[in-house]
C-alpha positions in Angstrom: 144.0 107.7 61.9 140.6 107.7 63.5 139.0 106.8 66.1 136.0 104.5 65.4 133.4 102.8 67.8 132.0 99.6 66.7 129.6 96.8 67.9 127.5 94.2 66.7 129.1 92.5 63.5 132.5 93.9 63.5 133.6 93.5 66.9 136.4 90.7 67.7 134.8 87.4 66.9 131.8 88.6 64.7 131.2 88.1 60.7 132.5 91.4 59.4 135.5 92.0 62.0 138.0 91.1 59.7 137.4 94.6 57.2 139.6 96.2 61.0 142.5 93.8 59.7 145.5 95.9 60.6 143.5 98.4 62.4 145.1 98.7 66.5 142.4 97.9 68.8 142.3 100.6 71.6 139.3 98.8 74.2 136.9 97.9 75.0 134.0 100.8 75.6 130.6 102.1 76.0 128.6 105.0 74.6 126.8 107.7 76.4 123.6 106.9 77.9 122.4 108.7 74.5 122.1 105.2 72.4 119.7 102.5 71.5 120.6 99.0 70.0 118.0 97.7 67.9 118.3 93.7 66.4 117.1 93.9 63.0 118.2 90.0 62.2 121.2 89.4 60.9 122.5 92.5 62.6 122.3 95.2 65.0 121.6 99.1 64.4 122.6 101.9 66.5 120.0 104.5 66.8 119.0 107.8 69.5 117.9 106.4 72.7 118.5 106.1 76.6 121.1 103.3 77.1 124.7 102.4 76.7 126.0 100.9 74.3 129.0 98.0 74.5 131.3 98.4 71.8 135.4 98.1 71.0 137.1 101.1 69.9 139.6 100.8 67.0 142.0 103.6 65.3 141.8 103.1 61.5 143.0 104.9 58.4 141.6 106.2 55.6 141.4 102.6 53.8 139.1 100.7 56.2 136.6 104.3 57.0 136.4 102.8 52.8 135.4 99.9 53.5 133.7 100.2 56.6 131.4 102.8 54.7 130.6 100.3 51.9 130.0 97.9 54.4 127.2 99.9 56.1 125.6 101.8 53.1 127.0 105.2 54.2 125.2 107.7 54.2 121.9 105.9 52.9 121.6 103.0 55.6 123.9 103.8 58.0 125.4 107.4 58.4 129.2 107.5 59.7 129.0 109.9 62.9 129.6 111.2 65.9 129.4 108.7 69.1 129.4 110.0 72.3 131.3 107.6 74.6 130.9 107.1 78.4 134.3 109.0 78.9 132.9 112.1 77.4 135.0 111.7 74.1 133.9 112.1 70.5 134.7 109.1 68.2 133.1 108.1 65.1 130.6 105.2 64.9 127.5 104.2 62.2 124.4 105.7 63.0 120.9 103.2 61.6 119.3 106.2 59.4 117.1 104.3 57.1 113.6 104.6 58.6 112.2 100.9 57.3 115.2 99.3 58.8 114.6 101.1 62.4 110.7 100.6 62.1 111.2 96.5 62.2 113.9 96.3 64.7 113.3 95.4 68.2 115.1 97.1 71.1 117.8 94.7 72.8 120.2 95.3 75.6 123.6 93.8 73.8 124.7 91.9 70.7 124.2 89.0 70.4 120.9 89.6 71.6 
């Protein structure tokens, strides 16, 4: 199992939270000061920055990192990596790494914006 840090789409209640089905959901959490949500429409994207970042935490397996990663064009559009929560522990999250995406989103505090 692993831990993994969403936000945006696939937390509870939003479009894409049911590729967790099955997955235990271990809180709710916040990054680092070290993150930056941008809204790029449809969707938000997790970049480098100076503010934290509301997410849930979930512990999934193999199966859904699959999905998960199909879901957010790993490595091209997103990159699965490491997210620094508030606590001081290392989880993995989705990193925005595809530079026209970034270039048209607009900095927001939370999700929904």
């Amino acid at each position: 199992m692993t831990a993994v840090f969403v936000y945006g789409t696939l937390m509870r209640g939003g479009r894409y939270h049911r590729l967790l089905a099955g997955a235990p959901y271990a809180g709710s959490v916040s990054t680092a000061p070290r993150y930056q949500l941008l809204d790029l429409g449809p969707y938000p994207g997790l970049v480098a920055g100076q503010q934290r970042v509301q997410g849930e935490l979930y512990d999934v397996s193999a199966a859904i990192i699959e999905r998960l990663d199909a879901l957010e064009g790993h490595p091209d559009h997103y990159r699965r990596s490491a997210i620094v929560l508030a606590d001081g522990r290392e989880v993995t999250g989705y990193l925005l790494v595809d530079p026209a995406a970034s270039a048209r989103g607009q900095p927001i505090a939370t999700w929904p914006p």
